[in-house]
VEXDREN-2710 file (C-alpha; in Angstrom, 1 decimal):
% VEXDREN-2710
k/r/px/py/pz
1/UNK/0.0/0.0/0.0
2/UNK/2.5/2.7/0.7
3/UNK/4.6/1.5/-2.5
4/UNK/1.8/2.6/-4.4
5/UNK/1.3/5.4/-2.9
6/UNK/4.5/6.4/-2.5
7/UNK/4.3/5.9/-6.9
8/UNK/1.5/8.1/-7.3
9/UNK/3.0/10.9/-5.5
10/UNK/6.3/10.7/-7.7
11/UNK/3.7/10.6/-11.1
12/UNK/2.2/13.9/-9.7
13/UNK/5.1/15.8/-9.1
14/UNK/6.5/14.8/-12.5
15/UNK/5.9/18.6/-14.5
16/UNK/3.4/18.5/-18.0
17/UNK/6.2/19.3/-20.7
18/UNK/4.3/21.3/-23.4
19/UNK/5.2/21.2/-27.0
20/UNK/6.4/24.4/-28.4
21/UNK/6.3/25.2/-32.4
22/UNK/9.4/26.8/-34.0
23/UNK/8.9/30.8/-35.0
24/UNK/9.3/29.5/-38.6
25/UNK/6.9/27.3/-38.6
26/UNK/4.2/29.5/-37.1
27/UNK/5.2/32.2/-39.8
28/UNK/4.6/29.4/-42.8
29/UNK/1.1/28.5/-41.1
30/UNK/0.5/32.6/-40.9
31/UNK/1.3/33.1/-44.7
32/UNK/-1.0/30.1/-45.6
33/UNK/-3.9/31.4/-43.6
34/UNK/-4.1/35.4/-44.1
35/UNK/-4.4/35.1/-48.1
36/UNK/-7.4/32.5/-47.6
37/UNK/-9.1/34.6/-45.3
38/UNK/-8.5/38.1/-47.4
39/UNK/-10.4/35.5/-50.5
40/UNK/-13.2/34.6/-48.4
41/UNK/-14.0/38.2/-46.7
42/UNK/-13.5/39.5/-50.6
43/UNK/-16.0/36.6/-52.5
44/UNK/-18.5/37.3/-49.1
45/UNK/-18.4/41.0/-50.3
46/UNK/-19.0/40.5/-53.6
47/UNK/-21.9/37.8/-53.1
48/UNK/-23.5/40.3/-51.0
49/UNK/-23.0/43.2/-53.1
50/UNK/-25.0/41.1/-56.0
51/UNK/-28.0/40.3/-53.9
52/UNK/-28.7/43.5/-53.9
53/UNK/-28.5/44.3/-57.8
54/UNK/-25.8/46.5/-58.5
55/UNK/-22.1/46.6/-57.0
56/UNK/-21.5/49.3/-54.4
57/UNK/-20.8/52.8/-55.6
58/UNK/-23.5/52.8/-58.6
59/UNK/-21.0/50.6/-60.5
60/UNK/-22.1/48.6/-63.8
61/UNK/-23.7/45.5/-62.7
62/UNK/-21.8/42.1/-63.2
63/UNK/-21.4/40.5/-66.8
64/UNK/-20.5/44.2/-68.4
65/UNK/-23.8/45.2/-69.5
66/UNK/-24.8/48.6/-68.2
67/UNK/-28.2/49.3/-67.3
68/UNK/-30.8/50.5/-69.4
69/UNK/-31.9/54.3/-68.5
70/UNK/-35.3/54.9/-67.7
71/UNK/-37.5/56.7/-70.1
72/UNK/-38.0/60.2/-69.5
73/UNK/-42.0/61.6/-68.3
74/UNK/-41.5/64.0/-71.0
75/UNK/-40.5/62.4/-73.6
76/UNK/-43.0/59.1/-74.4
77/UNK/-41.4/56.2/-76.0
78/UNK/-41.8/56.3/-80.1
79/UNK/-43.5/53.0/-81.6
80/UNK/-42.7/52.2/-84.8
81/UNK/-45.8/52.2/-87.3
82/UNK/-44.4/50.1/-90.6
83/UNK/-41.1/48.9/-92.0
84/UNK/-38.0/51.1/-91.8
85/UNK/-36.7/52.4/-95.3
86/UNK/-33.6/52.4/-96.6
87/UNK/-32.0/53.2/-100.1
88/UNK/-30.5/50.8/-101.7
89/UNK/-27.0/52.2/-101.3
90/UNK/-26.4/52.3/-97.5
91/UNK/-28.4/48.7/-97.7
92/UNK/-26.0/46.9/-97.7
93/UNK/-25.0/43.3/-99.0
94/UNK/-27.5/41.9/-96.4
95/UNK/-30.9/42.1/-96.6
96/UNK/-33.1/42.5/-93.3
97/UNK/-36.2/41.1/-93.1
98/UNK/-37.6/44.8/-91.2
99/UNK/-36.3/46.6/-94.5
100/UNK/-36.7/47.0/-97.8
101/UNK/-35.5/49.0/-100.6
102/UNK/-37.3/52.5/-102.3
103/UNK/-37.5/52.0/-105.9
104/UNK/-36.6/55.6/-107.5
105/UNK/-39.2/57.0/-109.9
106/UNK/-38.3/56.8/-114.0
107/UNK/-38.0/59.6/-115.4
108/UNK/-39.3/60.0/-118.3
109/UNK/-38.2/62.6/-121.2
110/UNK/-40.3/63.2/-123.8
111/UNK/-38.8/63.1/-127.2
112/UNK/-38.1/66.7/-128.9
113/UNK/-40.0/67.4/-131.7
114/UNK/-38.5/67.8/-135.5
115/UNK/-38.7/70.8/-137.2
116/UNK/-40.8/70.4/-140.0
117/UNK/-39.6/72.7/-143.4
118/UNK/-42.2/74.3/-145.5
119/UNK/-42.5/74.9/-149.0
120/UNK/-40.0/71.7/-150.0
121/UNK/-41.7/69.0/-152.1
122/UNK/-40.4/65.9/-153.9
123/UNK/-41.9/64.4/-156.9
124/UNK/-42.0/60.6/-155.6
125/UNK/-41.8/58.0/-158.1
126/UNK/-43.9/55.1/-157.1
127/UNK/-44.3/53.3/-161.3
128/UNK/-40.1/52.0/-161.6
129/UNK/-38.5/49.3/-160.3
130/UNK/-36.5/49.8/-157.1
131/UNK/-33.8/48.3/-155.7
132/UNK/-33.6/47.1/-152.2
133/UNK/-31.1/47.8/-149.3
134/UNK/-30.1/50.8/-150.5
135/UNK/-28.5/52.1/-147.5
136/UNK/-26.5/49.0/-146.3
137/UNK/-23.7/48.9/-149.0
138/UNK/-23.8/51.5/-150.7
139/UNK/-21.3/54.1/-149.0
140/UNK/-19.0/52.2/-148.3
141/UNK/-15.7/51.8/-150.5
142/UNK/-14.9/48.9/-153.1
143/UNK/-12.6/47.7/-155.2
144/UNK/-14.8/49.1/-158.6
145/UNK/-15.0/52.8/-157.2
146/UNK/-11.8/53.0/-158.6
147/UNK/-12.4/52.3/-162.4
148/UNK/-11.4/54.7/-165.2
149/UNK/-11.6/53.4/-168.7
150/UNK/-8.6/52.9/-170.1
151/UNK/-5.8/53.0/-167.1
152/UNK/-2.8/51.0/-167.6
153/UNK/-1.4/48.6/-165.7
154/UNK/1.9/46.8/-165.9
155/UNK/0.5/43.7/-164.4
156/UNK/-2.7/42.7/-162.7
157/UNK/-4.2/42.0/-159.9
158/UNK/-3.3/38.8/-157.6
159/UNK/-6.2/36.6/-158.0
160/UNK/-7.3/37.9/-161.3
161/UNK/-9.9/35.9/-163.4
162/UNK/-9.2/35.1/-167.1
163/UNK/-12.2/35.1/-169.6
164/UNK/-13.0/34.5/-173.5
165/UNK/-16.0/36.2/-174.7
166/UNK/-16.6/36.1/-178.6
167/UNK/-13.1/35.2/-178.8
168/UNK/-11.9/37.8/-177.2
169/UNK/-9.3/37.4/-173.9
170/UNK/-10.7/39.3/-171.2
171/UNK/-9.3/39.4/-167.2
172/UNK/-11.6/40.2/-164.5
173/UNK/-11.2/40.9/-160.6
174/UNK/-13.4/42.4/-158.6
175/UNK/-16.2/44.6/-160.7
176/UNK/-13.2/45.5/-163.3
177/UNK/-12.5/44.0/-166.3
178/UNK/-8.8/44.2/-168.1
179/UNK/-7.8/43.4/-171.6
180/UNK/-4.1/43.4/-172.5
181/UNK/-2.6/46.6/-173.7
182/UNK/1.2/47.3/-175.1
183/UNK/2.9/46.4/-171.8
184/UNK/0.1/46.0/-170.0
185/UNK/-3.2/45.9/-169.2
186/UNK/-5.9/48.4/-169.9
187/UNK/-9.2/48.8/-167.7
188/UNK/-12.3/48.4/-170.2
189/UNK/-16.4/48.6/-170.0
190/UNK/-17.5/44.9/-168.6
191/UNK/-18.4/43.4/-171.5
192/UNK/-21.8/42.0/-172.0
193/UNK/-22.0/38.1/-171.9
194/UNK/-19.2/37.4/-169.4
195/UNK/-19.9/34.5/-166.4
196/UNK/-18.0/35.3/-163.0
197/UNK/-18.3/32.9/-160.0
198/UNK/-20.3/35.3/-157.7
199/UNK/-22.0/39.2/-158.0
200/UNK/-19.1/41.6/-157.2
201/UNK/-18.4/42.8/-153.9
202/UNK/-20.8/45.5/-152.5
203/UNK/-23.6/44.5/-155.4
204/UNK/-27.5/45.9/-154.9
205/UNK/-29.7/43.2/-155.8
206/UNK/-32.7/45.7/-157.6
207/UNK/-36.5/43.7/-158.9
208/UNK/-37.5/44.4/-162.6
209/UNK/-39.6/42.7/-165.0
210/UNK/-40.1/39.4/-162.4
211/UNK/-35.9/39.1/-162.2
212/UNK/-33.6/40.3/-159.5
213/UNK/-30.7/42.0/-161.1
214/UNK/-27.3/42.5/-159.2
215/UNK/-25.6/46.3/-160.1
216/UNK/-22.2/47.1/-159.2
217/UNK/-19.9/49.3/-161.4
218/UNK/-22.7/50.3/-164.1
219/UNK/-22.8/46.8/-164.9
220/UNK/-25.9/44.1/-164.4
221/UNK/-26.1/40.3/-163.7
222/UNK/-28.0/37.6/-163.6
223/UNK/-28.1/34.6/-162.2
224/UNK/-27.8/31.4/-164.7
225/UNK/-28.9/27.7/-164.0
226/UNK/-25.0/26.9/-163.2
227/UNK/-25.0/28.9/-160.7
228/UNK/-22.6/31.8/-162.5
229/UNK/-23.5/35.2/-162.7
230/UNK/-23.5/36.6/-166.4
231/UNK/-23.2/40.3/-167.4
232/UNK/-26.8/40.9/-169.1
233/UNK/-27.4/44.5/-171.1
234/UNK/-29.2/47.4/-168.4
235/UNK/-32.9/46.9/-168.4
236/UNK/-34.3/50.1/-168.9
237/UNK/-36.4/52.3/-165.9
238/UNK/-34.5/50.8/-163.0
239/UNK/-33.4/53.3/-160.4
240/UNK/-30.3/52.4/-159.1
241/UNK/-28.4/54.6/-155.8
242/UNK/-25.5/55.7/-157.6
243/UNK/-23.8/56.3/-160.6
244/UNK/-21.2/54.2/-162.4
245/UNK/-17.8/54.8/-161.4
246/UNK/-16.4/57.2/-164.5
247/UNK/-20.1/58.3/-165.8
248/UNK/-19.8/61.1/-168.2
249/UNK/-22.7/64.4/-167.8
250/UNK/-24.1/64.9/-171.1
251/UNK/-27.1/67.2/-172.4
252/UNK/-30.0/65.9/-173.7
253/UNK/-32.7/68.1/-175.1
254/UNK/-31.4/71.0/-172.3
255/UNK/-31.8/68.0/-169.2
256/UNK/-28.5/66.8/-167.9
257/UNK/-27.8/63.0/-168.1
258/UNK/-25.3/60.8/-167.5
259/UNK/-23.5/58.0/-169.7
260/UNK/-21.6/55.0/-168.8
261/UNK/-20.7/52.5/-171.5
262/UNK/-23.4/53.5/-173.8
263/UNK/-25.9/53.7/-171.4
264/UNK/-27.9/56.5/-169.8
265/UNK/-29.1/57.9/-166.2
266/UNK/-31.6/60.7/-165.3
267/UNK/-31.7/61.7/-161.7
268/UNK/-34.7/61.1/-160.3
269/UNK/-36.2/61.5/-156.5
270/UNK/-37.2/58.8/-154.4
271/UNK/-38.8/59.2/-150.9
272/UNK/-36.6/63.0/-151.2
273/UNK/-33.6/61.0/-152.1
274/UNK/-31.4/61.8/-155.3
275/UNK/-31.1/58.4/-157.5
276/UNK/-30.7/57.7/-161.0
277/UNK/-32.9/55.6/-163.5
278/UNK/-31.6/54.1/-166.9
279/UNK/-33.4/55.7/-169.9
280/UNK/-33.5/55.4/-173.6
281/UNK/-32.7/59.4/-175.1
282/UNK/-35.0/60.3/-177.4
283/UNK/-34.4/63.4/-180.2
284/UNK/-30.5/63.3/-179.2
END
């Protein structure tokens, strides 16, 4: 009995030895602790601050979007009554399904009005023959303007065509007929009764007696069963646009005429148009 006692006495005596933590180990917790309470007092702040709708200070609520201003008593809010309209040019490349486009007015000019003259009238000849597309060919250039009766040549042209009519050698190219010459070639009337392939270029087709003539450089074709085209004499009171290349002015009876290869041309007016139709002279 006093054994244990004596023990328990010695067990209280013995002092309570207390741990102590090292100052750096305190200063580690310290630095681990303040910045996770600064987070929470700052994410208690801002949940608080949201409850109530707006952050503090009249800042812009949270997700950037600031707020919409009130409308003013004075001035009521404008509905809109229709589509908005937009020209076409600040449109865009997009259409939008609230817009559409203003179509300008045409504007329409009326057409100025010709001066009519007085006092000028034209005998129209509505009884001959006419020839058709007068205006399509006729002005421009060809090879045939060029003919005067009896130039020389030295040689002739590339492509040249050679002919025998009565016996007679004859060279052809384009509207002009050759024959030879001293050294050369002379330029001569087309001679009645030659055949070429096709009409010559720039040729008016003219209607007389049921037949369609083709004129080009005071002479006239027809077309034959083989296909040619042969040099026929002029039938008389067709009107043709222009005058042979090389026509001579002569005087019959006091009224000027022209002659080309033994055949002759009045002028005449057609629709107020100068023209010329092949005639027979009479007391000449």
């Amino acid at each position: 009995m006093n054994t244990k006692m004596n023990a328990f006495r010695s067990f209280q005596k013995r002092p309570t030895i207390v741990p102590r933590s090292s100052p750096r180990k305190a200063a580690v917790i310290f630095s681990i602790a303040l910045p996770a309470l600064l987070f929470a007092l700052s994410s208690f702040v801002a949940a608080g601050g949201g409850a109530h709708g707006g952050a503090p200070g009249g800042g812009a609520p949270r997700g950037g979007m600031a707020p919409r201003p009130a409308l003013s008593p004075a001035r009521p809010a404008l509905t809109p009554t229709g589509p908005a309209i937009m020209e076409r040019p600040t449109h865009g490349t997009i259409r939008h399904l609230d817009t559409h486009a203003v179509q300008r007015p045409v504007e329409v000019r009326p057409e100025p009005q010709r001066r009519i003259e007085s006092g000028r009238e034209f005998n129209t000849r509505r009884d001959v023959s006419v020839h058709r597309d007068v205006d399509v060919d006729v002005h421009r250039h060809h090879h045939w303007d060029d003919f005067h009766f009896h130039r020389h040549f030295r040689v002739l042209p590339f492509g040249f065509l050679t002919l025998a009519i009565g016996g007679v050698p004859f060279y052809y190219y384009d509207g002009i007929y050759y024959q030879p010459a001293g050294d050369g070639y002379d330029e001569v009337y087309p001679p009645v009764g030659a055949a070429i392939p096709e009409p010559p270029d720039g040729a008016i087709a003219i209607d007389a007696g049921g037949q369609t003539y083709y004129y080009a450089a005071g002479a006239f074709y027809l077309q034959q069963p083989d296909g040619t085209y042969a040099l026929v004499p002029a039938p008389m009171g067709v009107i043709v646009p222009d005058l042979p290349p090389d026509a001579v002015q002569v005087n019959i009876s006091g009224t000027t005429a022209y002659q080309f290869n033994n055949v002759y041309y009045e002028p005449v007016f057609v629709n107020g148009v100068t023209q010329y139709q092949t005639f027979v002279p009479t007391g000449f």
